[in-house]
N, C-alpha and C positions, 0 to 999 in steps of 0.2 A: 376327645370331647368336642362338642359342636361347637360353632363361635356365639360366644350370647349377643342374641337381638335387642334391637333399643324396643324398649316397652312405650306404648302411648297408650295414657286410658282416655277414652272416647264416653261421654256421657251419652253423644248424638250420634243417631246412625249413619248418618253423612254430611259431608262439610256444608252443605245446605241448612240441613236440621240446624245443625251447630248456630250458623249463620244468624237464622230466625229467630232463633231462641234465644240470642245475645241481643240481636236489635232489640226484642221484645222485652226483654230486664232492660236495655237502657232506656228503653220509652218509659215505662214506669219509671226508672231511677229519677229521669232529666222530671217525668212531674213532680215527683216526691219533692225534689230540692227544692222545687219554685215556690215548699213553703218556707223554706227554710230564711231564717228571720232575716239576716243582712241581705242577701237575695231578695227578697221579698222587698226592703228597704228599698233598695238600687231601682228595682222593679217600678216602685212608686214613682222616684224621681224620675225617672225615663219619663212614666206616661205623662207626671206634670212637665215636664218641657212639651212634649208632644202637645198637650190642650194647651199650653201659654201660646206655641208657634199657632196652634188653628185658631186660637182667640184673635191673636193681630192680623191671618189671613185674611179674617171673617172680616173686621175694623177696616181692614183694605178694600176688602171690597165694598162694604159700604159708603165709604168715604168715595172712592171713586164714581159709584154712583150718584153721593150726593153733591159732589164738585160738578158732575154732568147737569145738573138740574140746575142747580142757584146759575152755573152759568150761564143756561140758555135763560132761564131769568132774567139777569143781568141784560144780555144781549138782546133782548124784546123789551123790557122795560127803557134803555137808552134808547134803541129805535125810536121807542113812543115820545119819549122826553124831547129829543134832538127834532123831530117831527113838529112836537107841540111848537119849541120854542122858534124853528125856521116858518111855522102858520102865525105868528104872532099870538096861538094859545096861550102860550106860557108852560110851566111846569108846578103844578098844586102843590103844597109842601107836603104832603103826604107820603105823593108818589116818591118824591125825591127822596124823605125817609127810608123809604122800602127800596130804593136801590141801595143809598147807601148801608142802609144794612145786609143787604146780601153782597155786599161786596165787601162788606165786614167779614161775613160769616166765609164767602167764597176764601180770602187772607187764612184765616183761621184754620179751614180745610186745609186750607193747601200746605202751612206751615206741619198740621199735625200727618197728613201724608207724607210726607217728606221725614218729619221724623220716625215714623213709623218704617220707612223703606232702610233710610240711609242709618239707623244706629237699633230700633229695638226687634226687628224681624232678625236683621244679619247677627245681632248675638244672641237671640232666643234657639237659631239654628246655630252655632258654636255651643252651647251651652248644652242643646240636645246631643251633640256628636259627645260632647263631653259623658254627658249622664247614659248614652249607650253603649259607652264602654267602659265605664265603672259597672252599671248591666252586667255584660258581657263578661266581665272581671270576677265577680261576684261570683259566678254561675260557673267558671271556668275550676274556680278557688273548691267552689265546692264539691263540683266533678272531682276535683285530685282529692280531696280530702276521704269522699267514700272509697276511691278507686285504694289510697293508701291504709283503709280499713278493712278493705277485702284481704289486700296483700296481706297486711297484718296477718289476720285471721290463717290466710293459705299457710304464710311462713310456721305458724303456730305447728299446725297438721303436719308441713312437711319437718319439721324437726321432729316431731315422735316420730313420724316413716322412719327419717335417718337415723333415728336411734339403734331401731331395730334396723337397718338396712348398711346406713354405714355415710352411705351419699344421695343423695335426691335432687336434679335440677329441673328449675321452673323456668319456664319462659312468659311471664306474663303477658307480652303482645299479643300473645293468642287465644288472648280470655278477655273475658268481659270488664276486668281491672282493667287488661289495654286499651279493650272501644272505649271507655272514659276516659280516661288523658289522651288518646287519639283525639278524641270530641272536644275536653280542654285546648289542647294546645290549639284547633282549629279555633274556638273562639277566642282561646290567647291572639293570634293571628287578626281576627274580626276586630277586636280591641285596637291593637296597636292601628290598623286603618283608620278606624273610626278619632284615634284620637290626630293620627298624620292628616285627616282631613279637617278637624278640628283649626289645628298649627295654619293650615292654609289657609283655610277663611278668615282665622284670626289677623294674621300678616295681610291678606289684604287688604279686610275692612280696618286696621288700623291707616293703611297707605291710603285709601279712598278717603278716611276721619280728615285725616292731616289736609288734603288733598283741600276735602271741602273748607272747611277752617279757614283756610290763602284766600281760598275765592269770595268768603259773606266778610273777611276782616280788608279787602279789596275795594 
């Protein structure tokens, strides 16, 4: 009697086919999930970090603009005052109002710059690293949960095979279950970064906090 061969069923005609036809169920799967509800959840929180960090970008850059303005103000309005008073003009209380107001306002900027750099940009970015891998978490959680309802499902099939057969081995890596937890543990991976960059930003803008504190209590 001849020696019996390992049997493999081929759905695809070649490892290519195969290839294509798995990417193309996980492109579908990965959109399917993205409605799925705590996914969808995490999703939100992402893009609100995301729009709070471009909100204070935005605040940054205006403020810098508007610190460039009031203070070439400032700097042409004393001109004139310092002018007035060495001619014997004098300085009109007007004028001298509208300086010291911009140099109110200049104070003001520049306190709210400053807060804006040194405490709510640096934790709006920790808070994002945060909220992209709870994201990333999410999405990972829910890659394994289809990938272990397929298996489910397979295991079902291959237990009637073995019924009538005796024995049946699967190897899921080589299926479409596997591209999902391949893809999970990948964004498993993206996660755990995102939150080790997180940990570092935190640790240093806490050492910068501290840092600055010494120097305005100084």
């Amino acid at each position: 009697m001849p020696p019996q061969k390992h049997v493999s069923i081929e759905v695809h005609g070649t490892l290519a086919a195969r290839s294509a036809a798995i990417q193309a169920q996980a492109a579908e799967i990965f959109s399917r999930l993205s409605g799925d509800p705590t996914v969808a959840e995490r999703a939100r929180e992402e893009e609100s970090r995301k729009k709070e960090s471009e909100v204070y970008r935005q605040s940054q850059m205006r403020l810098m603009k508007r610190i460039a303005e009031v203070t070439a103000s400032i700097a042409s309005q004393s001109e004139e005052g310092e002018l007035a008073w060495a001619t014997g003009a004098g300085f009109d209380l007007q004028s001298l109002d509208s300086l010291m107001r911009l140099e109110a306002e200049h104070r003001l900027l520049t306190r709210a710059n400053r807060r804006l750099i040194e405490r709510l940009m640096p934790a709006a970015e920790i808070e994002g690293l945060h909220a992209s891998a709870q994201h990333l978490l999410a999405k990972a959680s829910a890659l394994r949960a289809e990938a272990q309802r397929r298996i489910a499902r397979t295991a079902e099939l291959m237990a009637e095979a073995a019924e009538f057969e005796g024995h049946i081995e699967f190897d899921p890596a080589q299926t479409l279950s596997g591209a999902l937890i391949a893809h999970a543990e990948e964004l498993e991976k993206q996660a755990d970064n995102h939150r080790r960059w997180a940990a570092e930003r935190e640790a240093k803008h806490e050492k910068t906090l501290r840092e600055l504190d010494r120097l305005h209590s100084i």
